[in-house]
N, C-alpha and C positions, 0 to 999 in steps of 0.2 A: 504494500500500500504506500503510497506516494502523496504526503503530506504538500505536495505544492500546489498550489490551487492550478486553472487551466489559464494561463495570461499568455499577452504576445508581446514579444520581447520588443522594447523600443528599438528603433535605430542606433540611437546614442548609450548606450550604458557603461560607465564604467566599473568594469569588474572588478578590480583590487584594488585596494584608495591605502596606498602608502603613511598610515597614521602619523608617524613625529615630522617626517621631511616635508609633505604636501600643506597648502593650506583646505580650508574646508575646501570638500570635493563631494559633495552630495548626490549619488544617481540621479541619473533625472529619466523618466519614465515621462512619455507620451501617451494621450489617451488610456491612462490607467485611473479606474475609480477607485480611491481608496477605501470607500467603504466595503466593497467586494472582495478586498486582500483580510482571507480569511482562514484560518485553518481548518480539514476535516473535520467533523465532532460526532462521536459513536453516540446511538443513541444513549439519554438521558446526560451526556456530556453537554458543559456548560462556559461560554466564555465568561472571565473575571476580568482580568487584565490585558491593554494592552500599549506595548509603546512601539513608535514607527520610527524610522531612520537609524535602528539597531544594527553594529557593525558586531560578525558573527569571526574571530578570528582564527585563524588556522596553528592547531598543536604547534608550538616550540617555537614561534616565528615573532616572536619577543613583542606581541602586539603590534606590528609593525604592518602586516596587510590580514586582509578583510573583507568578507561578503557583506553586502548589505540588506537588509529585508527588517522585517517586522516581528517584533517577537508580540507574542501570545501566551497567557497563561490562564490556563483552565482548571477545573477542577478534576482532570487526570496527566494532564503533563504541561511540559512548557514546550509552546511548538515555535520554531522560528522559519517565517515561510519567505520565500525569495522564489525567483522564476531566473537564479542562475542555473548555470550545470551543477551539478553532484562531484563532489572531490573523489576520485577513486578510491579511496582507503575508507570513507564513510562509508560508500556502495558496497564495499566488498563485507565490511562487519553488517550491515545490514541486511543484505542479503543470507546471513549466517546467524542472525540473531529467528529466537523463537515467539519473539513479539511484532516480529516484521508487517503482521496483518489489521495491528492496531496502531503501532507509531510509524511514523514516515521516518524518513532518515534523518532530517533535521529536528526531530521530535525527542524529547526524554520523560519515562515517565515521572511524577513525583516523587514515590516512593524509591525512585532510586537516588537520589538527594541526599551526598554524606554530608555535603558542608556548603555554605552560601559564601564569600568572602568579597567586600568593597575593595576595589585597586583604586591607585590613582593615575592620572593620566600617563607617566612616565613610568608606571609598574615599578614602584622603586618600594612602593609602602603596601600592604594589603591587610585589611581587620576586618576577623568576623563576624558574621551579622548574624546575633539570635532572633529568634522569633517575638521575643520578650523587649528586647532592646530599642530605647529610641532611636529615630530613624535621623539620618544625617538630611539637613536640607536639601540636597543635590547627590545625584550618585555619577562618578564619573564612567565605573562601570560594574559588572557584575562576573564574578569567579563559583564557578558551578565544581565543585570536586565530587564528582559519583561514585557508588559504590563498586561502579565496574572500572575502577581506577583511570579512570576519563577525566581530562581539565580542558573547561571549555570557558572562555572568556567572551563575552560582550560589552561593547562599550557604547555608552550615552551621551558620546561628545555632540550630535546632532541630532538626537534625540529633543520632542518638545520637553519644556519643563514641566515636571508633575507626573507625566509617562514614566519616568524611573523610577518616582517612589512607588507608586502606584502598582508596577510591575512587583517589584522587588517586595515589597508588604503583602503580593495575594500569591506571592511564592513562599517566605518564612512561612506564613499561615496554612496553605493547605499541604504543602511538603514535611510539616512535622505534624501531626495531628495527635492530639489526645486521646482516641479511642483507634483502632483499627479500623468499626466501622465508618469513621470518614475519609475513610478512603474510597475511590474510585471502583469497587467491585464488582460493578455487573453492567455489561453491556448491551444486554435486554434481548439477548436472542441463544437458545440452547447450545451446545456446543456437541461435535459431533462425538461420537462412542470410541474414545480410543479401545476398545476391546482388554483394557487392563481391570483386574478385581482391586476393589477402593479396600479390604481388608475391615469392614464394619461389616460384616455380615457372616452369620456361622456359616455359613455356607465355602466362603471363601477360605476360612482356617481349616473349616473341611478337607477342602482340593490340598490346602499344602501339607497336611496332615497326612491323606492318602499318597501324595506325588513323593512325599520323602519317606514314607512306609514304619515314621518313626512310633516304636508301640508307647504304651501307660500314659497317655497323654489326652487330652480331653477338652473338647470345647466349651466353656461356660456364657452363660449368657445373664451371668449375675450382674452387668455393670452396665444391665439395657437403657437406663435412666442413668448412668451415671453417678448412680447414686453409692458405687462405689470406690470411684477413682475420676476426677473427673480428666485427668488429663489422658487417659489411656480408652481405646475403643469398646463400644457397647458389647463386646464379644472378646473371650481371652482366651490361651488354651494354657492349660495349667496339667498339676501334676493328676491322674484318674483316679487317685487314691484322696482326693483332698475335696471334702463336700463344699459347698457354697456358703455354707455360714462358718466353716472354718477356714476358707479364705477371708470372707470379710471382719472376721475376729483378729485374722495376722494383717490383714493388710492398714488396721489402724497403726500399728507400733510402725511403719516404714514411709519414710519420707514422701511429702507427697501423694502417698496412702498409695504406692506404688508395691505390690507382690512382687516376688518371682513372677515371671510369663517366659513359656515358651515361643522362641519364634524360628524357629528349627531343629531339623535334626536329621539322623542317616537310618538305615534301614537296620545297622546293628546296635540301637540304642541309646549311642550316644547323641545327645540334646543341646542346646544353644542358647542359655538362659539368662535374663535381661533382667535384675532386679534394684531397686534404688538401697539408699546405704537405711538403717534402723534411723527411727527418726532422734534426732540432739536432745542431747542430756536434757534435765529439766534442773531451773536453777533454785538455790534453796531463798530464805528467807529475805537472805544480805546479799542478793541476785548474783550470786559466788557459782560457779557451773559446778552441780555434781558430777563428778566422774565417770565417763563411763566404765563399767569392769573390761575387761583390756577383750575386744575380738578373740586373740590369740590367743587367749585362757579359753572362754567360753569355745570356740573352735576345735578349738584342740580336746576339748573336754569330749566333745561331740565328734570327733576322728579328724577334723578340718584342721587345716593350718593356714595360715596366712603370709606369706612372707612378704617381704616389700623386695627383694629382688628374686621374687622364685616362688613357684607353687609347690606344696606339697604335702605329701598323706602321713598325717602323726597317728601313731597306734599307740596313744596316752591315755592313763587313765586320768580319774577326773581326779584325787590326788595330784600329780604332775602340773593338772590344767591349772588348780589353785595355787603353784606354788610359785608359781609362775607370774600368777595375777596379785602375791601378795601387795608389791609396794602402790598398784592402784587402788586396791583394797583398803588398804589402811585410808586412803586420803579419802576415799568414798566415806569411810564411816570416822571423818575426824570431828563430823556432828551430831553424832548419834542419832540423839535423840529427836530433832526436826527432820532429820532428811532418811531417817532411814526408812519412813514408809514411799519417800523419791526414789531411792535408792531401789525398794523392791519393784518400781515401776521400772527403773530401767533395766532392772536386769530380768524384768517380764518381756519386754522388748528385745531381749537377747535370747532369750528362749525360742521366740516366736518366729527370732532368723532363723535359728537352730535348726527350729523341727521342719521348717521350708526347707532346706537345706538337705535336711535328712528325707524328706518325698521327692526328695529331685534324683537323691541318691537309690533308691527306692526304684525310681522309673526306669533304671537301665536292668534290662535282663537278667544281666550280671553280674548285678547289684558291686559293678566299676566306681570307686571314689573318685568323686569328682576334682573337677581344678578350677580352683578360685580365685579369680583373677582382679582384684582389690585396686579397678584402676583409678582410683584417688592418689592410691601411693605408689602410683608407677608410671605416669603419666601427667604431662604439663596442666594445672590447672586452669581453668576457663581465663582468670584472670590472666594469666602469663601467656593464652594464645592470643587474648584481645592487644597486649601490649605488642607481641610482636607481629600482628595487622596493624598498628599503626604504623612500625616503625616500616615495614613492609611497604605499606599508602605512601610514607612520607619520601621513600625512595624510587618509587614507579609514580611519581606525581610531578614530576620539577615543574617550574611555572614559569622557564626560559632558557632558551641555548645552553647561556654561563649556568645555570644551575644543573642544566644537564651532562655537561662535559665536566664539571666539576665529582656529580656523584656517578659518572661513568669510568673516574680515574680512582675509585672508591670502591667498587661496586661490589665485589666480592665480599671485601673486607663487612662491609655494611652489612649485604645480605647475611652473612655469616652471625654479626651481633645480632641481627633481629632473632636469631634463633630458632626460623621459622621450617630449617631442612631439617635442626635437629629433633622437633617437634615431631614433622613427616616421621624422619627416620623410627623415634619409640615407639610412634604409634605402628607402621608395618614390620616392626619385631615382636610387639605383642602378638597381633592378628597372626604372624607367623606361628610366635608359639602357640597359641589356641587352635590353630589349624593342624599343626601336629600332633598334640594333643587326642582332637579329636580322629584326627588320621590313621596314626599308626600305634595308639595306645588307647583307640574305642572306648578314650573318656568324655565323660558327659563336659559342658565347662560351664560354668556361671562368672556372667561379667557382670561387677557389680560397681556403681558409681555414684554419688551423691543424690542427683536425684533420678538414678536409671533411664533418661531420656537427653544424654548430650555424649559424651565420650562410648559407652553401650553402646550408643546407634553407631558410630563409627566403624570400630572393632567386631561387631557385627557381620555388618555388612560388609566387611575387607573380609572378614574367615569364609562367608559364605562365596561370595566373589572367589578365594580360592580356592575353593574345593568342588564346587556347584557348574558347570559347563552352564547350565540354562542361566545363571545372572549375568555372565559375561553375555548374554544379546540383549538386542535393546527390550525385546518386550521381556526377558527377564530382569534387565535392569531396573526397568519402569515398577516392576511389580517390588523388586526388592527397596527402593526408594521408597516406594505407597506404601509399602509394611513397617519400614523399619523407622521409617523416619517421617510419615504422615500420620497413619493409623496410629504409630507407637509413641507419638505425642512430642516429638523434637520441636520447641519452645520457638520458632521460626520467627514470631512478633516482636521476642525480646532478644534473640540470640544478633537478629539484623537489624534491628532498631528502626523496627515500620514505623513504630511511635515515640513520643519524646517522652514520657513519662518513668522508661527503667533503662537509661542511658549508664547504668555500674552492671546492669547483665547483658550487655552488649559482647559476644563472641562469635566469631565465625567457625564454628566446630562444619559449616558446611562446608564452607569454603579450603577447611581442614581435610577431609572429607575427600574432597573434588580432586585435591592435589595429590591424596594418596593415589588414587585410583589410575592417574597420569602417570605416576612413578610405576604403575604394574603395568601400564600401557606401551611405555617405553623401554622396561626390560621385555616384555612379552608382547612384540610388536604384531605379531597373529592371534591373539589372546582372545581379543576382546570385538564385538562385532561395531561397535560406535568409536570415533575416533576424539584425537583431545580436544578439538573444534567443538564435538557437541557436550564435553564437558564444559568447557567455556561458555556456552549458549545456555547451560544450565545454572552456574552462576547467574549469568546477568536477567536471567529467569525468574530466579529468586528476587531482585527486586522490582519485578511488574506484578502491579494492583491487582489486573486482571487473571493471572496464574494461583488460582487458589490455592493449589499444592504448596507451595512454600510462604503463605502468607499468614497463619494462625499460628496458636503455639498448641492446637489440637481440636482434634475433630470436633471437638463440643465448644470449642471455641466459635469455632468455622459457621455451626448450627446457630449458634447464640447470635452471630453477625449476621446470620442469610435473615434470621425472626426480626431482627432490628431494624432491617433495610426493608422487608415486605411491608412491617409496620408502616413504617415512614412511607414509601408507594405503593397502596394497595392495589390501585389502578393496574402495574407493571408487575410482571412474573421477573422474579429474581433467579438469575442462572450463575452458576459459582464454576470456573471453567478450571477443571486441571491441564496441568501444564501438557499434561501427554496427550490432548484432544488437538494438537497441534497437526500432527501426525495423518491425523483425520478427517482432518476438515480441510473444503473446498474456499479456495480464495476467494471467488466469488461471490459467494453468500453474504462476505463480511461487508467485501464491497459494496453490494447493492444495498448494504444497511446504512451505510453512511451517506452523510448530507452532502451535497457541493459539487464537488470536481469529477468532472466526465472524463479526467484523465486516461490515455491507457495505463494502466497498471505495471511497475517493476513488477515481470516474474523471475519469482528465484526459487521455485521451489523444485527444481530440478538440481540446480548449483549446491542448494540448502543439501539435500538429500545425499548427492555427491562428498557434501563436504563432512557429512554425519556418519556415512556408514563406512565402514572399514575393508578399503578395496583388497586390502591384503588377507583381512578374514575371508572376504569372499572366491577371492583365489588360493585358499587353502579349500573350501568348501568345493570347488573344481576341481585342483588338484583329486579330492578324493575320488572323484567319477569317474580321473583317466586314467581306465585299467580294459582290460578286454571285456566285451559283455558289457558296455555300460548303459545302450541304450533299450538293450531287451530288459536290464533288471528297473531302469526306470520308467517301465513300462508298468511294471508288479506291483500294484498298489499298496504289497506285504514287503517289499522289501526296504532296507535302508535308503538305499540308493535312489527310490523316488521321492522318500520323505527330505532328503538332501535337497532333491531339484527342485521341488515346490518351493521348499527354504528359500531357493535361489530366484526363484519365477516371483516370487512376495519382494525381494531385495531388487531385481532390476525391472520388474515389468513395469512396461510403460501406462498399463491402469491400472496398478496397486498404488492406494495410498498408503495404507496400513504397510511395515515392513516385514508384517508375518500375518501368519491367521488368526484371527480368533475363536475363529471357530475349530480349529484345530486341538484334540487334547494336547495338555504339555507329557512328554515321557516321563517316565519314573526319571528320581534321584538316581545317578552315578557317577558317585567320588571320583572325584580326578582331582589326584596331587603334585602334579607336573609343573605349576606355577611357584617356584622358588623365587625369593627372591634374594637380592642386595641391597641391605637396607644400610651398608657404611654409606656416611656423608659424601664421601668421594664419589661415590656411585649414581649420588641422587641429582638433579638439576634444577634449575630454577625452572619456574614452569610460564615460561615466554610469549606461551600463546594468548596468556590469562594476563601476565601482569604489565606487558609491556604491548599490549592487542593495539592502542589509540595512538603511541607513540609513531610521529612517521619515522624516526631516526632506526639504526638497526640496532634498538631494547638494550641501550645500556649495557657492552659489553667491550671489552678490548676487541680488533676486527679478527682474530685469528679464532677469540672464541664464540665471536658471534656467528662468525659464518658456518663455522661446523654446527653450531646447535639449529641456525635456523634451517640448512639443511636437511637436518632430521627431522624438523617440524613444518614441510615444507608441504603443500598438498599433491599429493600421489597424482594428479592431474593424471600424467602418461603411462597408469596404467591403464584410468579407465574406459582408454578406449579397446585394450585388447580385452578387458575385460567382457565390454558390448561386441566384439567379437566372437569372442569364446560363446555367447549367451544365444546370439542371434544364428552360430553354428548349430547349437547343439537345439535349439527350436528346429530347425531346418530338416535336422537329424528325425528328430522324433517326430515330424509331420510327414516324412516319406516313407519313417515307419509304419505309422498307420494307415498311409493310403497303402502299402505295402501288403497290410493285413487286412484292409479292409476287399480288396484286389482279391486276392486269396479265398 
């Protein structure tokens, strides 16, 4: 979609207006009405602001040249509309971006708004503008810092007077909002069926239930109202031994009122268990923290150990367990007589991990002790990852040449203090060890974390990713996102800071996330069926309004804001679109919903698709067909070998939207432990595509190591045309086969 309205270009325009050397130099436009330079507006979308003669300046170019046009602010993005051409490096992230169908290329949405900052005319000075803050008489111009690490500058040198404030006041305002629900949510039209299970329905813990064949395990439907966790889905599966009133009796002692839940497992028992830490001591009179009796005693007492570098199975008796816990014992009871009925609460609460603990152990066949993987204390916490995203922001952001050659003669060194590879690094040694674990020692594991819904989701999804074939493709990818990190309640409002109101639990555990996955992408460069492009499109995913999937901080969240919004337009049906209906939906549609420009339309959704799916998985996926016999066996509805080709007929056909079936079952679970990895520093890289995407320079690097990495990260272009050879052979093949038989 192409936010430029339909104008005919003057005779006279000047394109680039040289900012310090030139004197004013204002476009000048013939027969153009200005009331008609207007941006798209989806429905129920609304213009606020706007200011004319807005200079739009190009990345790194020290505000020195500039488009000019009209910027616009609405109550879903800030759109700047011009009837220049399209810079190539905008076209190309836009055609690659997964909100291409709502914003034009000049367009951002709100919610993706990290920082608003005033420059002065000479870029020498810049302060930021809160929401809260009075407004400076005049603004010379405006500095947009995005979450998708984009620096975009406008300036108001010929801008009317009052247009600036005006602008810049109904951007603080609706780019930080107080609730989530004022946000921009719903477009007023259904979105089509990505064919992915949303994980709120027993039905769906069903299918992964049976697909992974894992036994003692059980779907409950005690938390249909939420009434007993509200941040985790109306459906759980938990241990088959453990009734519903004695989860909801454990599930008060633990944070967040968050159980153990199962969210995978294998055919021999061993399980995948996601639970938050017991909930914080309680304090006593002289709001002193009582103690808790030490994990490791109570663990240990119960066969568990806890190590802070290592897991493992103590065969202690509860003698040992206590002798152990003497010196926090004593401090527990250094008040006897007030805190000791505290006291027995919290070590009710240690009971209560205990005996979950013990049904988890319980559920493996083989009654295998499990592995406890206590990532509090073995992984960076939330605090220390948001610190090194700034430091990360402040190094992929410069706001001029000199600043950028300046941290390009740094760059290592920098990246290295922010601490952000060795973050990656822990976290893909964990998920390693939990993946062996589960692999080759067919134990159950429990990942446990403060409140089981931010570092869990992680390590999760990395063990299942290595061991699971079906998450490495996209619609397995889709479904393990939906699970682990929508349905399973990943804090998504406060973690990206949609709203200004919990700016101290601001972390990007997604964005942490995104970049392991890259790191397996790049050791296991056939691995994975989507490429690092559509993890990058996933990020920036994350911050549009319209993308429900990553916008609540849980499904009952999500419910509570679609109730608020129908309230407020009863009139209008409320549609909350996940991000994977992308996939599915016809350009078209959106098109004809929107107001204005009879434009033809940028398509990109051939380039888009290209630039997502992994040419080299897909020539691994051929490779397997070229052997003798491959066209009779992909004729056999029973054999591998068709179910391959369909795969491949779903990935290139030129009427598939979807890039698999849905209507297709998925195959049972099988393990495959082939994905090793190299989690040394050495081994890992900066992930270029993501942090340095807006940058036109080559990403901050010395040229010897920029060129080889960007090499590596360069798009496969030239395979995909043999690829559509190989495809449109082997059709040709199988259509002469069956005139062949049909002949016969």
């Amino acid at each position: 979609m192409n936010s430029h309205r339909k104008s005919t270009p003057s005779a006279r325009f000047t394109t680039y207006i040289d900012f310090e050397e030139r004197p004013i130099d204002v476009p000048e436009e013939t027969n153009v009405d200005e009331e008609k330079i207007e941006p798209q507006l989806l429905p129920g979308e609304i213009m606020i602001a706007r200011a004319n003669n807005v200079l739009k300046f190009a990345p790194l170019k020290a505000n020195r040249t500039g488009i000019s046009g009209t910027l616009f602010v609405t109550n879903f993005k800030v759109s700047f509309v011009t009837s220049l051409p399209v810079e190539a490096k905008e076209r190309e992230m836009h055609s690659k971006s997964l909100q291409n169908r709502f914003l034009g290329v000049h367009d951002v949405c709100l919610s993706e708004v990290d920082m608003v900052n005033q420059f002065s005319e000479d870029n020498t000075k810049k302060k930021r503008l809160l929401y809260n803050a009075q407004m400076p008489p005049r603004l010379s111009g405006l500095q947009l810092v995005l979450k998708s690490l984009r620096v975009i500058n406008f300036s108001f040198k010929f801008t009317p007077t009052g247009e600036d404030i005006r602008v810049a006041q109904a951007l603080l305002h609706h780019a930080f909002p107080t609730s989530i629900d004022h946000l921009f949510l719903s477009c007023g039209y259904p979105p089509s069926s990505p064919g992915i299970p949303d994980f709120c329905r027993a039905v769906d813990w069903e299918h992964e239930l049976q697909r992974t064949r894992c036994p003692n395990w059980r779907v409950s439907k005690h938390n249909e109202f939420f009434n007993l966790c509200a941040s985790l889905p109306t459906v759980l599966v938990v241990p088959r031994d453990l009734l519903d009133a004695q989860l909801e009796q454990a599930a008060q002692h633990f944070q967040g009122t968050r159980p153990p839940v199962w969210c995978w497992g294998t055919p021999a028992g061993a399980a995948l268990v996601r639970m938050a830490q017991i909930s914080p001591s309680i304090t006593d009179n002289n709001d002193n923290p009582v103690a808790r009796v030490p994990v490791l005693a109570l663990q240990a007492a119960s066969g568990f150990l806890v190590g802070r570098t290592g897991w493992q199975w103590a065969e202690r008796g509860l003698h040992l367990a206590l002798e152990e816990g003497k010196p926090s014992r004593l401090s527990v009871s250094k008040s006897v007589g007030s805190n000791m009925k505290k006291r027995k609460v919290d070590e009710a609460s240690q009971q209560q991990e205990n005996r979950m603990m013990g049904l988890v152990h319980r559920c493996h066949p083989m009654r295998l002790q499990p592995k406890i993987f206590d990532l509090d204390q073995i992984l960076p916490s939330l605090k220390e990852i948001q610190i090194s995203y700034i430091k990360l922001r402040e190094l992929h952001t410069p706001d001029d040449p000199t600043q950028f050659w300046e941290q390009d003669r740094h760059y290592f060194s920098r990246l290295e203090s922010s601490r952000w590879l060795s973050h990656i690094s822990k976290c893909l040694e964990v998920a390693q060890n939990a993946a062996t674990a589960i692999l080759h020692q067919n134990s159950s594991v429990i990942l446990q974390d403060a409140t089981g819904c931010d570092l869990s989701a992680v390590i999760s999804s990395l063990v299942q990713l290595l061991l699971d074939p079906h998450m490495r493709t996209i619609r397995g990818f889709h479904c393990l996102i939906q699970k682990e990190w929508v349905a399973l309640g990943h804090p998504f409002t406060k973690r990206l800071g949609h709203t200004r109101n919990q700016l101290e639990e601001q972390s990007p555990v997604w964005l942490l996330f995104l970049d392991c996955v890259y790191q397996v992408s790049l050791q296991h460069h056939t691995a994975l069926e989507f490429t690092s492009e559509y993890l990058v499109a996933l990020w920036h995913a994350a911050h549009c309004s319209l993308h429900s999937s990553f916008m609540f901080n849980s499904v009952n969240a999500k419910y509570s804001a679609s109730d608020v919004l129908q309230r407020e337009n009863p009139q209008q049906p409320i549609y909350l679109r996940p991000v994977w209906s992308w996939w599915a939906e016809d350009k078209s549609i959106i098109e004809n919903e929107q107001n204005g420009s009879d434009e033809e339309p940028l398509d990109s959704k051939i380039s888009a698709r290209e630039a997502f799916l992994n040419v080299h998985y897909i020539q691994k996926l051929f490779k397997s067909l070229a052997i003798s016999g491959a066209v009779r066996r992909i004729s056999d509805p029973l054999s591998s070998a068709y179910h391959t080709w369909q795969h491949i007929d779903c990935l290139m056909g030129e009427t598939r939207q979807l890039p698999y079936d849905p209507s297709t079952p998925i195959v049972p679970l099988q393990l495959d432990g082939s994905l090793r990895l190299d989690i040394s520093l050495s081994n890992l890289r900066p992930w270029l595509g993501c942090f340095c995407a807006w940058l036109s320079e080559p990403a901050m690097l010395t040229l010897n190591d920029s060129e080889s990495l960007l090499k590596d990260s360069s798009p496969a272009s030239h395979h995909w045309s043999h690829i559509h050879e190989m495809y449109n052979t082997m059709k040709d093949l199988l259509s002469q086969s069956l005139a062949n038989g049909a002949a016969q």
